[in-house]
Every structure is written in structure tokens, then in C-alpha cells.
N, C-alpha and C positions, 0 to 999 in steps of 0.2 A: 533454440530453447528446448527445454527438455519435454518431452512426453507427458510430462503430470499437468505439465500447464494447460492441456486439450482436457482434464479430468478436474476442469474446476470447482464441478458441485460435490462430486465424489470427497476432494477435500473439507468442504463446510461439515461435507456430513458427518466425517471422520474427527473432525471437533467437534461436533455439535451444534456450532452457533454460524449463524450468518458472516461471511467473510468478505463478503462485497467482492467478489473477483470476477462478476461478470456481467455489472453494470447493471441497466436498465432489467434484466430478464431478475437481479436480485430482486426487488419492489412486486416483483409482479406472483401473480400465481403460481407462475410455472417454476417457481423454486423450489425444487425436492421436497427442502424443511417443509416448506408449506403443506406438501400432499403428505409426506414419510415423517414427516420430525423430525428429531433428533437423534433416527437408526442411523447405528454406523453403517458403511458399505461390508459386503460380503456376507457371507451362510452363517458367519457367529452375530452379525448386528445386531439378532432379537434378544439374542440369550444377556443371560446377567451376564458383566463380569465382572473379575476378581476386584476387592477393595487395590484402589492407588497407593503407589509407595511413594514417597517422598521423591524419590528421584524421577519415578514416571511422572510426576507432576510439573514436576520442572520441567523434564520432556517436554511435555504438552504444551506451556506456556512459552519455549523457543522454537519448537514447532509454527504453533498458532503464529507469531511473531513472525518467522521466516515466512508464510505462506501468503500472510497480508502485505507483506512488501512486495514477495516477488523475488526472492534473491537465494543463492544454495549455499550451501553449510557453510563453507570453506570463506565465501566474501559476509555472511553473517559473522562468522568466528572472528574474522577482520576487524569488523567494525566493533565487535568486544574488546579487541587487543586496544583502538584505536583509543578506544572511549576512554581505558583503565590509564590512558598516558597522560590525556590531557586533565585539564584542572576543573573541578567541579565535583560533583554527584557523577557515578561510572553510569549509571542508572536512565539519566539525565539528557549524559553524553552521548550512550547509544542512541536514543531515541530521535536526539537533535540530527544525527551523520543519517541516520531513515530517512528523517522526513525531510532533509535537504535534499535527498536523492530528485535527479530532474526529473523521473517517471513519476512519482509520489507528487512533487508541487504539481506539475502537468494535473495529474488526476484531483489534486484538492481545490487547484483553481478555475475544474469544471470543465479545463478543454478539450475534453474527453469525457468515454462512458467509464473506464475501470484502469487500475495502473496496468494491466496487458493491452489495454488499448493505448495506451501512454507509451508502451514499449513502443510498440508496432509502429506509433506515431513517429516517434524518435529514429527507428531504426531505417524508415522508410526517405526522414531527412522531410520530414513537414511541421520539425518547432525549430523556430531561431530564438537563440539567446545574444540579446545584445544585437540582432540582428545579424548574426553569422548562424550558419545553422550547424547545430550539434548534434551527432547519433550517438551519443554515450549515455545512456538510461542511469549509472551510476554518478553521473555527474552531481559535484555539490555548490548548491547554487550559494551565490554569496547575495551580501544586501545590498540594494540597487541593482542585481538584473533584472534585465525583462525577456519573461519569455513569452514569444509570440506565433501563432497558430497560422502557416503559410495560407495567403488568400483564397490559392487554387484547393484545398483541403475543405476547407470553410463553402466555399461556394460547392463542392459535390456534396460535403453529409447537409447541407442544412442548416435544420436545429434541432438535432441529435445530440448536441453536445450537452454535460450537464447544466452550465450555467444558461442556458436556454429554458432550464425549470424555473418558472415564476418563484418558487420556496428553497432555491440552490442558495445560499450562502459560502462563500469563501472563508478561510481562517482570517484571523486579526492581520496576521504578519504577512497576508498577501493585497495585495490592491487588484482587485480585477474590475478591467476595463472593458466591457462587453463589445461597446462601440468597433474597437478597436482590436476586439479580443486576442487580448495580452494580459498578462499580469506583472505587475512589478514587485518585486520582493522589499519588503519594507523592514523587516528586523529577522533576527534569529527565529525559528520556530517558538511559538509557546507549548513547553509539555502540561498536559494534565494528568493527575495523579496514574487515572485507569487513561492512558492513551490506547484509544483504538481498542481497549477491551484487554492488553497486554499488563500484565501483572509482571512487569520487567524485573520486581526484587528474586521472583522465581529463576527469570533466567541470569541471572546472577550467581545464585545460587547454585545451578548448574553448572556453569564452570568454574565454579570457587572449588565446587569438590575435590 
């Protein structure tokens, strides 16, 4: 993984808004936002700047997008090409091939603190899907898998993980089994309009130009 991924609050702040990239420490105090706000990083953050242009804007919103998955330009760009083929809203499409990523359900189904800790999980060979175990963070789950959190993982962090928060809820389209903790994939993701704060018509837009 690359370098930026150790500069995870540097990123929120370079949006502006909360990204959720580093789990439990987002929630808490000790989140920059919380002390700094919404300064960007570096010696220009305080100062004004210039009015947005149409394009920086759309920047921003495939930016923002790439940075809350976890993923670099080039498999971003991917899953634009991927999205424009198949049948649907393009819009839609991206959004759906995201959040089937196995790092992304990992992190929505709570078995985990944050999708890098998703990664880490995966790469380290501590989720099974199906009960084989997978290290491919890109992986796209279909409906009826289950993925499941290896025992020996479980018994060192505890209840660390999110759905150990009495107020964690899961999406509709996952089944999490606490007991057990696994989840089983029940249907396609459901998009919402603003998923995840992602104004997808922007990045659209940006590569329509």
C-alpha cells in the first residue's frame, strides 16, 4: 500500500469532511476535524482560496470517492469503464462494483474498525468467504456468500470490532450474525441518493469531459 494510506486524517482534512478511515479514533476527540476543523493541511490551509471551477469540483467529488473506498486511480477509473458497460444508471453501477468490494462489506458488516483495517484483515488471510479464505480486498461478493471472521482473530482483538457497538447496525442487503460473526450477503447493495456523502453525478461528469 501506498504512503498516503499512514496520512489518513491529513486526507479528511484535505476534504473537509469526516472520511471514516481510521475507525474508532474517527468518533472520538482526537480527530483533527474535531480540534482544527475543516483547515486543509499545509502553510496555505488558513488562507482563502480561489472560487471552484467546474472541473475542480468534480475533482473533488472522485477524489473524495476514491479515498473512502481505498482504491488508486487507475482500478477507480476501472470500475467507471466497468460500470458504463453494463445495464442500468452508470451512476448506480459504480457505486454497486464499490460496495461489493470484500474490504467495503468486511467494514459495513462491522468486522472490523475501518476499510484499511478490512484490508489488513484480508491480506493477513483472517476473512473466509464461503469458508475458503480470500486475500483479494477487490474481491466482488455475490449473493449468498458468507464471509467470516477466522476464530483465532476474534479471540485476540476481543470486542474491538464494530458490530460489538451496542448502536452498529448493518446495511439491509447484509445479514450479520454476531454469534457467529459472519455475515451472509442477502441481495445486491442498496444505493442511496448521497451514498456515503459521494455526489457520483460529479464524478461522471468528470470523465464524460
Amino acid at each position: 500500500m501506498r504512503s498516503t494510506l499512514d496520512t489518513k486524517c491529513r486526507l479528511c482534512r484535505a476534504e473537509g469532511v469526516k472520511l471514516y478511515l481510521k475507525g474508532a479514533r474517527c468518533f472520538s476527540p482526537k480527530c483533527p476535524l474535531e480540534k482544527k476543523g475543516a483547515i486543509k493541511p499545509g502553510m496555505q490551509g488558513l488562507k482563502r482560496g480561489k472560487k471552484s471551477t467546474d472541473y475542480g469540483i468534480q475533482l473533488r467529488a472522485k477524489q473524495k470517492a476514491k479515498r473512502i473506498y481505498g482504491v488508486m486511480e487507475t482500478q477507480f477509473k476501472n470500475y467507471y469503464t466497468t460500470a458504463k458497460k453494463l445495464k442500468g444508471l452508470v451512476g448506480d453501477n459504480l457505486m454497486i462494483l464499490l460496495e461489493r468490494r470484500l474490504d467495503n462489506v468486511v467494514y459495513n458488516a462491522g468486522l472490523c474498525l475501518s476499510r484499511s483495517h478490512a484490508k489488513e484483515l484480508i491480506s493477513h488471510k483472517q476473512i473466509l468467504v464461503n469458508d475458503a479464505v480470500l486475500n483479494i480486498s477487490s474481491y466482488q461478493v455475490n449473493v449468498g456468500d458468507v464471509i467470516t471472521l477466522k476464530s483465532k482473530i476474534v479471540q485476540k482483538s476481543g470486542d474491538t470490532f464494530r458490530y460489538a457497538d451496542k448502536d452498529f447496525k448493518s446495511p439491509e442487503w447484509i445479514d450479520l450474525n454476531k454469534s457467529k460473526n459472519s455475515a451472509k450477503i442477502l441481495a445486491l447493495p442498496i444505493i442511496d441518493q448521497n451514498q456515503n456523502g459521494i455526489d457520483v453525478n460529479l464524478i461522471i461528469e468528470y470523465y464524460s469531459r
